[in-house]
N, C-alpha and C positions, 0 to 999 in steps of 0.2 A: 504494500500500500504506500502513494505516495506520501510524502511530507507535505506539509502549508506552505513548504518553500519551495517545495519543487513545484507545487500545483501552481504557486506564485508565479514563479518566472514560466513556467510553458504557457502561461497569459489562462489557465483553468479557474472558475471559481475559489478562496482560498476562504479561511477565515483570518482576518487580518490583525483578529486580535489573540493569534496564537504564541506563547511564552515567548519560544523562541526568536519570532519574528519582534513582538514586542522588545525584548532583551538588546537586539540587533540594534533596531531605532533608538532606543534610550544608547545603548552604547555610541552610534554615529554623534549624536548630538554632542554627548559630553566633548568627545574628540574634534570636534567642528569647532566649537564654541572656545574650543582650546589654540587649535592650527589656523584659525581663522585672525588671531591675534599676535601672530609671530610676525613680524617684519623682514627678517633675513629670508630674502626670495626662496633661495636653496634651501634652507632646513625646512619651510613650509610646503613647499611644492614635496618635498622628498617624501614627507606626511602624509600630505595627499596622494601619493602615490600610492604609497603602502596599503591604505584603505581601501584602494579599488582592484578593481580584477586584475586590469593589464592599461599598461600604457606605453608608448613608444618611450625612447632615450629623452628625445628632444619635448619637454612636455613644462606648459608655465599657466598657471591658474593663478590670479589676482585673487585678493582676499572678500570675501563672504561665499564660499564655493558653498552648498550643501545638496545633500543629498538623504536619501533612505537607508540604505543598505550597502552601495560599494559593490558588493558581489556581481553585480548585471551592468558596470560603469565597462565598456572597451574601448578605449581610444589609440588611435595611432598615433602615428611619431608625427611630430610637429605640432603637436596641440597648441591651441594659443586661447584661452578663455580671460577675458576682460571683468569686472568687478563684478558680483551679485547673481552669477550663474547656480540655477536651481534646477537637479537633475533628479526627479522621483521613477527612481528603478525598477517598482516592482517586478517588471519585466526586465531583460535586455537594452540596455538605449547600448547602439554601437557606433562609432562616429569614426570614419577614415583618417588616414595621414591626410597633413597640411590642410587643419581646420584650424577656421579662424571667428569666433565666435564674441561678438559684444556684448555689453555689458547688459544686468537685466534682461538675461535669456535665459526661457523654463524648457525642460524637456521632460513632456509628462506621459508617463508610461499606464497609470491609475485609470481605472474604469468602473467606475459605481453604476448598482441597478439603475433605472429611470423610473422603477416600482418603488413609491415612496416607503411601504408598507417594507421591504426587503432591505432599503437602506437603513432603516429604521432599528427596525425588529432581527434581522439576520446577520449583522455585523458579517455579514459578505461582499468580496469586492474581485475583483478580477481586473485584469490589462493587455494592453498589445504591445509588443516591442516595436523601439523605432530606430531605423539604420537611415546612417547618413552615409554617403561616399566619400570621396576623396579632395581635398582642392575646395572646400564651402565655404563660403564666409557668409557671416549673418549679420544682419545690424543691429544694433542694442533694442532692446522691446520685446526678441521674435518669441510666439511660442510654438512646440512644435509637440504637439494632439498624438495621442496614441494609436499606435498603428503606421504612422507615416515615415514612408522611404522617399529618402532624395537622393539623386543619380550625382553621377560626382561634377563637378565645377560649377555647382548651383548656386547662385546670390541669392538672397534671402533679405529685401530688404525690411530697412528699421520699423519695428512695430507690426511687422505683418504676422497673423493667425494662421500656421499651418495647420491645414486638416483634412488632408490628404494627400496623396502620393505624389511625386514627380519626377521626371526622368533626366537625364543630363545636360549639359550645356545650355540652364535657362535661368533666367532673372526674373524671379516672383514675388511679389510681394501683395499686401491689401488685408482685409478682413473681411471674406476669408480669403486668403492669397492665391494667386493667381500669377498666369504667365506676363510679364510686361515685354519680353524680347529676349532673343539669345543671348549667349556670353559671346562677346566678340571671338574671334577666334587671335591668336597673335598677331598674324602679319596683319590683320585690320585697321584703320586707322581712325 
């Protein structure tokens, strides 16, 4: 039989109020609330490392990072996350090499009933993982909705609501975001 955490992360209904899972969340905090207020770049990012699943060599998160659990965090190399980034894991969020992320950007993996009666009474909750590709930069504001894949060298401009999928080489943005135009390509001008 599975665990509440494995049903967690395969995005299956879980109960979200089980020990273990509880224990996790209270332990992320205290640890947050602690490496969040280190100032030597190096020892706090190294922190933050440690906490999450996997990250490339090259990896720099500015101070108010948080998150849930750590365990479902993958990022590649070249990470670049700007102040106040808010990543809820319950599921997988997986994010390519050479991302580039601004400040006050949520990436939410959580998915509550819409039966009020289940949120309520059932303390059940479920999620979708979200993959980002390669090469993304986002601009400060973006949130990026459970379930949603972006293709690699996707812009994401400031303040836009993703909430659902998109595929490579395009610039979207809006509430709910949407395509505005390709990424130039290089020799472009």
């Amino acid at each position: 039989m599975a665990t509440e955490r494995e049903k967690m992360t395969a995005g299956e209904p879980y109960d979200e109020l089980d020990g273990e899972l509880t224990a996790r969340r209270d332990y992320m905090r205290q640890q947050l609330e602690e490496i969040n207020h280190i100032t030597d770049n190096q020892n706090r990012n190294d922190r933050f490392k440690a906490l999450i699943a996997d990250t490339g060599d090259n990896f720099f998160v500015e101070t108010s990072f948080k998150f849930d659990y750590g365990f479902n965090i993958h990022l590649g190399d070249h990470f670049y996350a700007n102040y106040d980034v808010t990543m809820l894991d319950t599921c997988p969020i997986t994010i390519g090499p050479y991302a580039w992320i601004g400040p006050n950007c949520g990436f939410y993996t959580p998915i509550h009933p819409l039966d009020p009666v289940l949120r309520r009474d059932a303390d059940v909750e479920l999620g979708a993982p979200i993959t980002i590709g390669h090469s993304v930069w986002m601009g400060g504001g973006v949130i990026i909705l459970p379930g949603v894949t972006l293709g690699d060298n996707v812009v994401v401009g400031a303040g836009s609501v993703v909430t659902k999928s998109f595929g490579d080489n395009v610039v979207i943005a809006g509430n709910p975001a949407r395509v505005i135009k390709p990424v130039p390509k290089h020799s472009d001008k």
